[in-house]
PyMOL commands that place a pseudoatom at each C-alpha (Angstrom):
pseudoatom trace, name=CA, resn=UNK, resi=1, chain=A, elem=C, hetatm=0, pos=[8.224, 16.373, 19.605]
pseudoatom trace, name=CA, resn=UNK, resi=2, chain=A, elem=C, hetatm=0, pos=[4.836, 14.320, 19.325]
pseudoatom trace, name=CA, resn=UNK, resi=3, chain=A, elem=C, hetatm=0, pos=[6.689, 12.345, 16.163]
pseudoatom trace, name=CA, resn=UNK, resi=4, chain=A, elem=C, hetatm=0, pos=[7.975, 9.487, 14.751]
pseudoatom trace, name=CA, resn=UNK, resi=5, chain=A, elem=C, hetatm=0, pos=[11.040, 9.352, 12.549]
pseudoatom trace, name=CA, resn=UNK, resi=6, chain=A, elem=C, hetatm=0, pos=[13.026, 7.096, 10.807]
pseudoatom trace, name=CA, resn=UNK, resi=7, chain=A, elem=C, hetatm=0, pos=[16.273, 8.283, 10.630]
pseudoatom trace, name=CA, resn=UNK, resi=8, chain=A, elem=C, hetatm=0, pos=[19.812, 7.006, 9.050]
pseudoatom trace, name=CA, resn=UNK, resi=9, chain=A, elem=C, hetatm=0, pos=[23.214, 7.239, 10.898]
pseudoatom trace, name=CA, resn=UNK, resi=10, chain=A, elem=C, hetatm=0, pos=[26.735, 7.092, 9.596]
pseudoatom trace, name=CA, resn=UNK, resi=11, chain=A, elem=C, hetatm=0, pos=[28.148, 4.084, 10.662]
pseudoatom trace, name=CA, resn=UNK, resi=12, chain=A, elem=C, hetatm=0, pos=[31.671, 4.748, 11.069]
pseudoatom trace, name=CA, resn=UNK, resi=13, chain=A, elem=C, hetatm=0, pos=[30.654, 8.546, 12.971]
pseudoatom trace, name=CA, resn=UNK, resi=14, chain=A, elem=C, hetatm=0, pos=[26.940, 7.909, 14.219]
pseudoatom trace, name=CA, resn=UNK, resi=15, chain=A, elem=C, hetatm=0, pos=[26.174, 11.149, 12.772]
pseudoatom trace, name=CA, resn=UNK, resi=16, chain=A, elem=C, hetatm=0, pos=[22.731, 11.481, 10.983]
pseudoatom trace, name=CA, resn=UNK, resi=17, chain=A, elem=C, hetatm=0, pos=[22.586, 11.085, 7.318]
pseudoatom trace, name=CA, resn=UNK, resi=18, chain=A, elem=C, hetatm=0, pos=[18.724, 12.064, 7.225]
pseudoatom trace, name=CA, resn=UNK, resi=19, chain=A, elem=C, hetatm=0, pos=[15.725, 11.945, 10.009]
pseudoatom trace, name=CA, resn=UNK, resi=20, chain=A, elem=C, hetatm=0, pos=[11.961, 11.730, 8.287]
pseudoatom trace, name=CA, resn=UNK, resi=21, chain=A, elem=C, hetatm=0, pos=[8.650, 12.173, 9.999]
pseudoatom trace, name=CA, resn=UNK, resi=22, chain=A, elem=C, hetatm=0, pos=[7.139, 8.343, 10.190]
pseudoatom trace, name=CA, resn=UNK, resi=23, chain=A, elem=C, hetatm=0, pos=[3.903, 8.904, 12.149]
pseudoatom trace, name=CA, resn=UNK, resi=24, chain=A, elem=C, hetatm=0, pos=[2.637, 10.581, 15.657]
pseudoatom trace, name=CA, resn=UNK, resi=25, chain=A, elem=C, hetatm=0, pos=[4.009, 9.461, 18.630]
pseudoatom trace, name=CA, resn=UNK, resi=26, chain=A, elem=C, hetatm=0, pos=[2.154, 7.000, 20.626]
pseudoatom trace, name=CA, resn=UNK, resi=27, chain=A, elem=C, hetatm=0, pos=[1.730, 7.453, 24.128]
pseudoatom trace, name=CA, resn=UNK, resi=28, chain=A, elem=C, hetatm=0, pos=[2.239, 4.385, 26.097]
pseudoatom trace, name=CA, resn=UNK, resi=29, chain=A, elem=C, hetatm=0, pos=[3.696, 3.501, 29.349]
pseudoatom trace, name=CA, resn=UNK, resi=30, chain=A, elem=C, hetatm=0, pos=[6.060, 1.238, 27.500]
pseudoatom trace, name=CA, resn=UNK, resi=31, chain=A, elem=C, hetatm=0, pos=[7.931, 5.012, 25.678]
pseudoatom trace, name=CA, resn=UNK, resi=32, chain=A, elem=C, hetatm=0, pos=[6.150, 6.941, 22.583]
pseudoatom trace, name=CA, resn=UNK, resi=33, chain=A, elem=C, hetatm=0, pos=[8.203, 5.426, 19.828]
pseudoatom trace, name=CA, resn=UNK, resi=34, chain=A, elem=C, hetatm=0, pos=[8.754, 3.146, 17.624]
pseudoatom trace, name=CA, resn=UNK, resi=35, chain=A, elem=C, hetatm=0, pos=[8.410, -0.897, 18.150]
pseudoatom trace, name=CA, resn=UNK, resi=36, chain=A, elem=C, hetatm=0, pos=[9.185, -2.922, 14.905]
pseudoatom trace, name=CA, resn=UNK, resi=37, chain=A, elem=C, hetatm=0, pos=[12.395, -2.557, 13.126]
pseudoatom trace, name=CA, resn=UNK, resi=38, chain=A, elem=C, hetatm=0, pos=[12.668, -1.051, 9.437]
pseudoatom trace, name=CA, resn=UNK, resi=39, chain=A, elem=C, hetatm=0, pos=[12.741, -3.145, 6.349]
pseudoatom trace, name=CA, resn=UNK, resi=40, chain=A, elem=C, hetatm=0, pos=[15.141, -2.386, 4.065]
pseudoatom trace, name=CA, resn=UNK, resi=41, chain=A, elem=C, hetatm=0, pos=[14.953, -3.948, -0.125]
pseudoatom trace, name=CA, resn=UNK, resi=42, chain=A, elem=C, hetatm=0, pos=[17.503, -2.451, -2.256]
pseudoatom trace, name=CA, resn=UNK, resi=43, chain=A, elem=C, hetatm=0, pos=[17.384, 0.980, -2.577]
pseudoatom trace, name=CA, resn=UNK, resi=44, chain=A, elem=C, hetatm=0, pos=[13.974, 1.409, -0.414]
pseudoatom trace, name=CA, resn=UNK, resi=45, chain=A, elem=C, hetatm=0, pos=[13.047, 1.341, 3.248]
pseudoatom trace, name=CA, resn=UNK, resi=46, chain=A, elem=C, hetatm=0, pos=[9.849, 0.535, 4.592]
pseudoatom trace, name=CA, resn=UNK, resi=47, chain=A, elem=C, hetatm=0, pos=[8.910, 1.518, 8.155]
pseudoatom trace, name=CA, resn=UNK, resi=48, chain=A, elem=C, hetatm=0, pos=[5.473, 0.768, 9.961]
pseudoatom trace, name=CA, resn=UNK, resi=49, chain=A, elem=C, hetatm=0, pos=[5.133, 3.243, 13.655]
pseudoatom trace, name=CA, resn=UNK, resi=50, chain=A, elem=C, hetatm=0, pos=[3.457, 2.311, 16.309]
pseudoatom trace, name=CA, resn=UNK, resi=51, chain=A, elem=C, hetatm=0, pos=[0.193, 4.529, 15.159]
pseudoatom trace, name=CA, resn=UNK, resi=52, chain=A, elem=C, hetatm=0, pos=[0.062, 2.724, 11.922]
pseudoatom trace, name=CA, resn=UNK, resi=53, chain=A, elem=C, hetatm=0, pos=[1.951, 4.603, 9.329]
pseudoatom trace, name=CA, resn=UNK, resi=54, chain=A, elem=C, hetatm=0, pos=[3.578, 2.951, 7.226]
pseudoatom trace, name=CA, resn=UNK, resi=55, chain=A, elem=C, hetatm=0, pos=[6.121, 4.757, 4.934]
pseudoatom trace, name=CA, resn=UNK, resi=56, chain=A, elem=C, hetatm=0, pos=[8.164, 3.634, 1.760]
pseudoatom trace, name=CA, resn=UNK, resi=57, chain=A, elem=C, hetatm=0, pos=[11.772, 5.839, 1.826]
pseudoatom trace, name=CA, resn=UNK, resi=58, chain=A, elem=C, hetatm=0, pos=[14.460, 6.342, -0.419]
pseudoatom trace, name=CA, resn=UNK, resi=59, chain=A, elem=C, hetatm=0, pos=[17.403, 4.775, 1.749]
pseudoatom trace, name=CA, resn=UNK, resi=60, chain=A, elem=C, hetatm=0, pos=[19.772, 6.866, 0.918]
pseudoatom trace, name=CA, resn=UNK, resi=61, chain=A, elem=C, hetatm=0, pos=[17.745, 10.120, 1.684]
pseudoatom trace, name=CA, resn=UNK, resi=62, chain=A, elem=C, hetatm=0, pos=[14.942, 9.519, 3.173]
pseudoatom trace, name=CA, resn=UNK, resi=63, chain=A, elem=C, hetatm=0, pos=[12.472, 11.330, 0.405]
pseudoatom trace, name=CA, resn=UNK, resi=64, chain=A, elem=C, hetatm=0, pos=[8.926, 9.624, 1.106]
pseudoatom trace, name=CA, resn=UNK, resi=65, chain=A, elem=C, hetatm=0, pos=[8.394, 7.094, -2.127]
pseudoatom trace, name=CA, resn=UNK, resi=66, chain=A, elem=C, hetatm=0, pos=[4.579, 6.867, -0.635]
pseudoatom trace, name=CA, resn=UNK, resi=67, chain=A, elem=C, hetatm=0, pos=[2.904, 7.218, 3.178]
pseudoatom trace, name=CA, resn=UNK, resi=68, chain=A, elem=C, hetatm=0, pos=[-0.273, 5.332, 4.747]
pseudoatom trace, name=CA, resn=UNK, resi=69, chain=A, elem=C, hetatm=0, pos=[-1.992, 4.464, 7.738]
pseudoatom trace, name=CA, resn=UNK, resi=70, chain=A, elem=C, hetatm=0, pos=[-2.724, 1.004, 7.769]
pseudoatom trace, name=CA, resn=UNK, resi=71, chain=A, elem=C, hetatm=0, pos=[-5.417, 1.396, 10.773]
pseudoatom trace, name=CA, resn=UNK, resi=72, chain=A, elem=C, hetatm=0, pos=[-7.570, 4.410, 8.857]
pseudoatom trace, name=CA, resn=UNK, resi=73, chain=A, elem=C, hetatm=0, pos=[-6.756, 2.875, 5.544]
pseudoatom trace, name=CA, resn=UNK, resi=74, chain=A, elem=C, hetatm=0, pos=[-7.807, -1.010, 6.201]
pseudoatom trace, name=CA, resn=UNK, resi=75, chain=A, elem=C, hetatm=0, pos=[-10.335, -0.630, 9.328]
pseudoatom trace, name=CA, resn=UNK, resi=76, chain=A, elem=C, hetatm=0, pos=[-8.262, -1.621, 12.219]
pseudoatom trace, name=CA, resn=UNK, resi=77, chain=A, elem=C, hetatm=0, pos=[-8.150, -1.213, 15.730]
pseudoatom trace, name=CA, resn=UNK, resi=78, chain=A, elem=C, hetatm=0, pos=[-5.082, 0.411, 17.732]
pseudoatom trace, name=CA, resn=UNK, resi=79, chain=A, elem=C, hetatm=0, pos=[-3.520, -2.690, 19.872]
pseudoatom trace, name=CA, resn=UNK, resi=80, chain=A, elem=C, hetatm=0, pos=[-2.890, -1.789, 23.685]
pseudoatom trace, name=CA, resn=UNK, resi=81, chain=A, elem=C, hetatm=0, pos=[1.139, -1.519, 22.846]
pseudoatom trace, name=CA, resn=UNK, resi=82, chain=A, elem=C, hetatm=0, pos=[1.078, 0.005, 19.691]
pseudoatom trace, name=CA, resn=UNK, resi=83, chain=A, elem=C, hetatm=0, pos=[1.963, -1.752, 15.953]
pseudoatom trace, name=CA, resn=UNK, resi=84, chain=A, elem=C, hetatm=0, pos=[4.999, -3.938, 16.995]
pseudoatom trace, name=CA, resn=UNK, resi=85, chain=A, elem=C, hetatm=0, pos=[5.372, -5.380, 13.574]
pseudoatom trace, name=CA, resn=UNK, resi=86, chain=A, elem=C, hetatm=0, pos=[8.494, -4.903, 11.340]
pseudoatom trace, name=CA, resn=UNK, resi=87, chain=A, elem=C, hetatm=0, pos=[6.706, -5.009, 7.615]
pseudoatom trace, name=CA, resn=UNK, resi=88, chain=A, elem=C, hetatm=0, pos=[7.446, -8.149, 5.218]
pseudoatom trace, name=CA, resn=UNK, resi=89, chain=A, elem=C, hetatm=0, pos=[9.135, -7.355, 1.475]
pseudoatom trace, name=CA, resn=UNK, resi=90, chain=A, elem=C, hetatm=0, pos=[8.644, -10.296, -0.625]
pseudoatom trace, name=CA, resn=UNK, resi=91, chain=A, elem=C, hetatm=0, pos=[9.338, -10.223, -4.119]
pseudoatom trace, name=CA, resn=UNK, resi=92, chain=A, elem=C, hetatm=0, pos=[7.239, -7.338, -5.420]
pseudoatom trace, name=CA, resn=UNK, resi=93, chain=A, elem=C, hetatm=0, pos=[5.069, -7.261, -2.074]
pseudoatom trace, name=CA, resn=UNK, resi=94, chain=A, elem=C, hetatm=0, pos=[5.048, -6.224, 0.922]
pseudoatom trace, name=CA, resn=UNK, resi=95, chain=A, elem=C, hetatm=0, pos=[3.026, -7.581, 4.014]
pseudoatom trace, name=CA, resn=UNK, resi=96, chain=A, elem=C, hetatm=0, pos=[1.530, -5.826, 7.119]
pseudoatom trace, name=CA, resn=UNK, resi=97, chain=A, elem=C, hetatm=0, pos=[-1.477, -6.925, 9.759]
pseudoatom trace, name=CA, resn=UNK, resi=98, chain=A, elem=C, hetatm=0, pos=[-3.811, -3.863, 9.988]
pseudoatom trace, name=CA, resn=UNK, resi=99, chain=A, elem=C, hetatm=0, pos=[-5.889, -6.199, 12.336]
pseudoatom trace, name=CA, resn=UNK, resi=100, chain=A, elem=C, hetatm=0, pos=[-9.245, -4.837, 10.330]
pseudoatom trace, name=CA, resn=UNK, resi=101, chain=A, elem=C, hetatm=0, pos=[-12.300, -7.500, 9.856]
pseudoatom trace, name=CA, resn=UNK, resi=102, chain=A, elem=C, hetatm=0, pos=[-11.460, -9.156, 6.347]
pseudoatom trace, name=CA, resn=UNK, resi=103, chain=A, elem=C, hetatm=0, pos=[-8.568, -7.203, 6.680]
pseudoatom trace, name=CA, resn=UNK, resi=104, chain=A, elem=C, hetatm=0, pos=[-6.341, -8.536, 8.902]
pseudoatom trace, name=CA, resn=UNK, resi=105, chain=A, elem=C, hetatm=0, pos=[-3.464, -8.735, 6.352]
pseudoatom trace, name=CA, resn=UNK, resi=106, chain=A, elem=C, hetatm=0, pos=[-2.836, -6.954, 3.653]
pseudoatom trace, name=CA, resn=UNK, resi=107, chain=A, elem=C, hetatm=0, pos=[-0.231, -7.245, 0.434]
pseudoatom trace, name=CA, resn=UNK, resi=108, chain=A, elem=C, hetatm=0, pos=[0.233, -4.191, -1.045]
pseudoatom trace, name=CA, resn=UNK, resi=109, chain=A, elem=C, hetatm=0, pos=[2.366, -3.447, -4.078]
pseudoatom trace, name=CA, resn=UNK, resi=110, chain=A, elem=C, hetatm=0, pos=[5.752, -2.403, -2.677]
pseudoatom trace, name=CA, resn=UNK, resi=111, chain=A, elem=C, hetatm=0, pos=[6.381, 0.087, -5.579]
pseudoatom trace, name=CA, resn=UNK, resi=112, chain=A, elem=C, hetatm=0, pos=[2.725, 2.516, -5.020]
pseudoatom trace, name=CA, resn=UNK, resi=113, chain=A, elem=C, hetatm=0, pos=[1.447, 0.970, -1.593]
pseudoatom trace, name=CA, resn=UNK, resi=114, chain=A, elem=C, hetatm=0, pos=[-1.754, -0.505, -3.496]
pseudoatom trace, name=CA, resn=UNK, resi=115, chain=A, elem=C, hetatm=0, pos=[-3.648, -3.151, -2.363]
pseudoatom trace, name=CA, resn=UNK, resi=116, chain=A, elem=C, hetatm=0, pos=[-3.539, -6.158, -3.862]
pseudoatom trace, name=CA, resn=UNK, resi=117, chain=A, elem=C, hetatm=0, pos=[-5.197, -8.488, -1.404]
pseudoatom trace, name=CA, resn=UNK, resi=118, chain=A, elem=C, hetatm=0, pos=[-6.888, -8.110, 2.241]
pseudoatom trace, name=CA, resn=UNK, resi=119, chain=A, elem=C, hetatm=0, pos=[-7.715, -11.338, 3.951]
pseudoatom trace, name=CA, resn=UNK, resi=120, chain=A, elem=C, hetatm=0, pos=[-8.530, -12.658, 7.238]
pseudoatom trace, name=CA, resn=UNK, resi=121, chain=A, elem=C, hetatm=0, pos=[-9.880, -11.520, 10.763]
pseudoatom trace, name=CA, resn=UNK, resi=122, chain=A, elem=C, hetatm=0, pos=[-7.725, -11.332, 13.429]
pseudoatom trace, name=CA, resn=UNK, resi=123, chain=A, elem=C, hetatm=0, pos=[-6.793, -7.910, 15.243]
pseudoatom trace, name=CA, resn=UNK, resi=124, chain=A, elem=C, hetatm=0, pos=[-3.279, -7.139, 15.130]
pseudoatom trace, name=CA, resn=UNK, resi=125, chain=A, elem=C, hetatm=0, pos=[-0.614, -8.656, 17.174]
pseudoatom trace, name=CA, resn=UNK, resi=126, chain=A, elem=C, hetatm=0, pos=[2.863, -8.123, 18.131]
pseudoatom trace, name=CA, resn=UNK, resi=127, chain=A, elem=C, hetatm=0, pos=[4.490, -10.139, 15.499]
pseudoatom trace, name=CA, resn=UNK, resi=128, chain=A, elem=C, hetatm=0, pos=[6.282, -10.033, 12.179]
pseudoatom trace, name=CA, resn=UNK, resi=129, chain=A, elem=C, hetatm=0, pos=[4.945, -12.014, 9.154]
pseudoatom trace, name=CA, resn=UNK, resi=130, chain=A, elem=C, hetatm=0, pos=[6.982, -14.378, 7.468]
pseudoatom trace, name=CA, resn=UNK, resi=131, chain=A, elem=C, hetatm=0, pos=[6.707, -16.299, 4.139]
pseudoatom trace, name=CA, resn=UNK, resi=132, chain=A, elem=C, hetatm=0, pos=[8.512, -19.806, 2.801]
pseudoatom trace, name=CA, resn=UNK, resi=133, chain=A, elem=C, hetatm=0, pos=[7.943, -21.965, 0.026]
pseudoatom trace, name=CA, resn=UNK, resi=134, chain=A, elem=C, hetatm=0, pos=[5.876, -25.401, 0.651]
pseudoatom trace, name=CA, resn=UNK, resi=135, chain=A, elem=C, hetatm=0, pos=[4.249, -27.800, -1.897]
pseudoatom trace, name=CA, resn=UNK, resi=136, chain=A, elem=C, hetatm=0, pos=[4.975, -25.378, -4.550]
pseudoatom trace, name=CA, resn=UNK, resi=137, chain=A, elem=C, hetatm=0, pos=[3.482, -22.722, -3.301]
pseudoatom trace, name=CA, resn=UNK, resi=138, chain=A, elem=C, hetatm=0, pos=[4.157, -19.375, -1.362]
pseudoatom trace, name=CA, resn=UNK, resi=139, chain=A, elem=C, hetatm=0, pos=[3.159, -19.366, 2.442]
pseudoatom trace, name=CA, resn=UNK, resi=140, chain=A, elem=C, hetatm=0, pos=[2.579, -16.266, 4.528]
pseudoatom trace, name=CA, resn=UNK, resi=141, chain=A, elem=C, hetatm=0, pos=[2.067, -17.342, 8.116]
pseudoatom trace, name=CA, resn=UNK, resi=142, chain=A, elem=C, hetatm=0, pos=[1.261, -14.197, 10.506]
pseudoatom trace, name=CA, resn=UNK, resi=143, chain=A, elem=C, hetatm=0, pos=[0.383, -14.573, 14.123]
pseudoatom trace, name=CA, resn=UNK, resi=144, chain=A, elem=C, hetatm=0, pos=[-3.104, -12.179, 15.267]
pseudoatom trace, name=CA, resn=UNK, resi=145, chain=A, elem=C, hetatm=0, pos=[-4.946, -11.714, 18.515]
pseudoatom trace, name=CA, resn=UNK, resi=146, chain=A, elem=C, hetatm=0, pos=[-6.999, -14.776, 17.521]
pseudoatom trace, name=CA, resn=UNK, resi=147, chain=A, elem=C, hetatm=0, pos=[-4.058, -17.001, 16.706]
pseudoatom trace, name=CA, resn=UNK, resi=148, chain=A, elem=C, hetatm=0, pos=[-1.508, -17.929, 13.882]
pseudoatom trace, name=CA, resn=UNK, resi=149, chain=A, elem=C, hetatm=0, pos=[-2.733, -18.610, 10.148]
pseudoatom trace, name=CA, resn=UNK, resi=150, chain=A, elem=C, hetatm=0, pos=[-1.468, -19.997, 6.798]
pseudoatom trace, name=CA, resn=UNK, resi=151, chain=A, elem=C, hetatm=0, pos=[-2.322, -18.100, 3.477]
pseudoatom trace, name=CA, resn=UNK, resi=152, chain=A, elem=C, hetatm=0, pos=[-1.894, -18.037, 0.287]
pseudoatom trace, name=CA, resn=UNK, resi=153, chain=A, elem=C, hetatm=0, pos=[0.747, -15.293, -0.069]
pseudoatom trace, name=CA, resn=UNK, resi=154, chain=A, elem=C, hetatm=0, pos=[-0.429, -14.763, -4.050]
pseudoatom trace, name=CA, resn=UNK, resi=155, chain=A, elem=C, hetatm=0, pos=[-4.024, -14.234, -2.961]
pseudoatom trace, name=CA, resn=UNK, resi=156, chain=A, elem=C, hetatm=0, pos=[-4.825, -13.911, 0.240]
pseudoatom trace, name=CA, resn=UNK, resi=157, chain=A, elem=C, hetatm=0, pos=[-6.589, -17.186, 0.413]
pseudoatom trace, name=CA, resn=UNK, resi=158, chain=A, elem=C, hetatm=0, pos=[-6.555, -18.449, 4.208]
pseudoatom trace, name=CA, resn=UNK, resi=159, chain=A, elem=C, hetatm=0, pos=[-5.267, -22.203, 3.946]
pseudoatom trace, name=CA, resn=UNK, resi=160, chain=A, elem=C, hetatm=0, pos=[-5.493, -22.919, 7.779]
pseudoatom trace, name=CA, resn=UNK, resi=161, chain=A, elem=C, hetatm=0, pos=[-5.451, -21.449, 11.380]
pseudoatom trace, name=CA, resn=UNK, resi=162, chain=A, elem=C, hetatm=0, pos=[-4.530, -22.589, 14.821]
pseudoatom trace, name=CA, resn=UNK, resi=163, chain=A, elem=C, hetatm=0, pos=[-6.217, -20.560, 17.820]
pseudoatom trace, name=CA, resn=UNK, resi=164, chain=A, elem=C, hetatm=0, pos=[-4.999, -22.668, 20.654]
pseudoatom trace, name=CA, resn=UNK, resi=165, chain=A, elem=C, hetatm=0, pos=[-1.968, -20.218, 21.208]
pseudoatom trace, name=CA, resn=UNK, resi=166, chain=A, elem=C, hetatm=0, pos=[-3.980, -16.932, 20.599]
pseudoatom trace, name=CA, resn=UNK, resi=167, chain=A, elem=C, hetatm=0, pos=[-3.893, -15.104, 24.134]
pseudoatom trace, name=CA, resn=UNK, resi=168, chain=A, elem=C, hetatm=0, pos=[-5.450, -11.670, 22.280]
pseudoatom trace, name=CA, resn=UNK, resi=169, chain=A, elem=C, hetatm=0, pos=[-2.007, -10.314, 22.452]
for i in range(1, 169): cmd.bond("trace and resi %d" % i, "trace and resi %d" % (i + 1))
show_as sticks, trace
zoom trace
């Protein structure tokens, strides 16, 4: 129907709980839908489609906490494939890759979807973030078209990059 949806099955029947609009469909050789997996923190669901929106649910209806698209929102650029990218909740954040210049990651608050720090400049890739603990600090390491970097998960602060493996996919 020219959509995206997120949408919650009984486990023990498969029937559908609830189905919510999650974005346009995106029109590739490879199907229209979805490519990265929902993220799911307590009571809340976070989904990010393949055209960029990215929606906070209530899991156990589906009512829309907050909606955004990541590409209007933070300057980036559609990738050939479409946002493959299952979004990151880490404590009271959560972390996507818009791919925009000096946006190429964003935290936003997980709560209200604000922004609470947009770093870096590689275009979006077809990866996940993910975040550990190292030297007393929080790492977010996030692979982009122009290869994988290290930041500062509090602030956004870049802490190092490796381009050798960047293929611009």
């Amino acid at each position: 129907g020219g959509r995206q949806w997120v949408v919650a099955l009984d486990a023990a029947t498969g029937k559908s709980l609830w189905e919510t609009e999650a974005g346009d469909a995106f029109p590739q050789d490879r199907g229209p839908g979805p490519r990265g997996t929902p993220s799911v923190d307590g009571d809340t669901l976070y989904s990010l489609s393949a055209d960029g929106t990215l929606v906070s649910l209530q899991a156990a209806s589906g009512k829309v906490n907050w909606k955004l698209n990541i590409l209007s929102k933070f300057d980036g650029s559609q990738i050939h494939w479409g946002l493959s990218e299952s979004p990151l909740v880490d404590g009271d954040r959560l972390f996507v890759t818009p791919g925009g210049p000096g946006k190429s990651v964003v935290a936003l608050d997980k709560k209200t979807g604000r922004t609470l720090w947009a770093a870096g400049d590689g275009v979006a890739a077809y990866s996940s973030a993910i975040a550990f603990d190292f030297g007393g600090q929080r790492h977010l390491v996030v692979f982009t078209a122009k290869g994988v970097t290290g930041f500062n998960a509090a602030n956004g602060w870049v802490m190092w990059n490796y381009a050798k493996v960047a293929n611009r996919t």
